[in-house]
N, C-alpha and C positions, 0 to 999 in steps of 0.2 A: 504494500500500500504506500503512497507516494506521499509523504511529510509537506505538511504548508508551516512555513514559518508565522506565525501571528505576530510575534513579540519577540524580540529580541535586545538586550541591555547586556554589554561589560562595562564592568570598569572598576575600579581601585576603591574602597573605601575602609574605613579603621576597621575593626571587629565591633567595637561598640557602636557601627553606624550599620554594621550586617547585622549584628543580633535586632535593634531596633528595627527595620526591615521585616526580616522572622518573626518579629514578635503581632507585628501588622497583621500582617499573613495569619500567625496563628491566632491573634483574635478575632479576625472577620471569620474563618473557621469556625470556632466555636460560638460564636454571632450567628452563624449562618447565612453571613452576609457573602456578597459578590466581593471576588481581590482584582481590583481593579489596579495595574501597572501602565505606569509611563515614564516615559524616557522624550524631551526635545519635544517635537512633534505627535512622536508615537502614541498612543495606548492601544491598551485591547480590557475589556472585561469578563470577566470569565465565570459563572455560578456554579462552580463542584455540587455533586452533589453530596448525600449524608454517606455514604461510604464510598469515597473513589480509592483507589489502588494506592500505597504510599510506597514506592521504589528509593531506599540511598542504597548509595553507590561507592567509595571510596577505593580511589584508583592512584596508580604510578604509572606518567609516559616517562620514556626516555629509553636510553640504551639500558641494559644489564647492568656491564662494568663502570657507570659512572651517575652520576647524579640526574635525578632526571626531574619530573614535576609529579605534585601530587596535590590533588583533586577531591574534596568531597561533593557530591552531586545530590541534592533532594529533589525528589517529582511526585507531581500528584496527576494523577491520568485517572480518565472515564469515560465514559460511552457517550461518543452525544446523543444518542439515543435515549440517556438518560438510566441507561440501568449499573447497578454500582457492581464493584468492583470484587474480585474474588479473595479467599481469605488465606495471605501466601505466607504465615505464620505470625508469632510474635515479635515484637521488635523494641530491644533496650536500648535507651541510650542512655549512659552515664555521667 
């Protein structure tokens, strides 16, 4: 299936300006509100619904023998069809 980009934002900011960010996110969540992102120009709105799928990820690019990058990724995926998400275990974070 062919990926449409909706939204898309990088860029640099402290930890305590990411966690604020996350925290947004996780209160329209528990709000059950719409997480509405923008960037410049850009937005998109989005309404999850009450269970969508919740995929992290934590990765290393780079070579083997040398230092490479490392990546934590959070995503929340669902049906636009509206049906929620399947149950792909527990998940801690500490």
């Amino acid at each position: 299936m062919p990926e449409e980009v909706l939204f898309k934002s990088e860029s640099k900011h402290s930890r305590s300006e990411i966690a604020s960010l996350l925290r947004r996110v996780a209160d329209n969540l528990d709000d059950g509100e719409a997480i509405s992102l923008k960037a410049g120009s850009e937005s998109v709105t989005l309404e999850p619904p009450a269970h969508p799928t919740f995929e992290v990820k934590a990765e290393r690019e780079g070579p083997a023998d040398a230092p490479g990058e490392l990546s934590v990724e959070f995503e929340l995926e669902w049906d636009e069809a509206g049906e929620d998400g399947g149950d792909g275990g527990s998940l801690e974070i500490e």
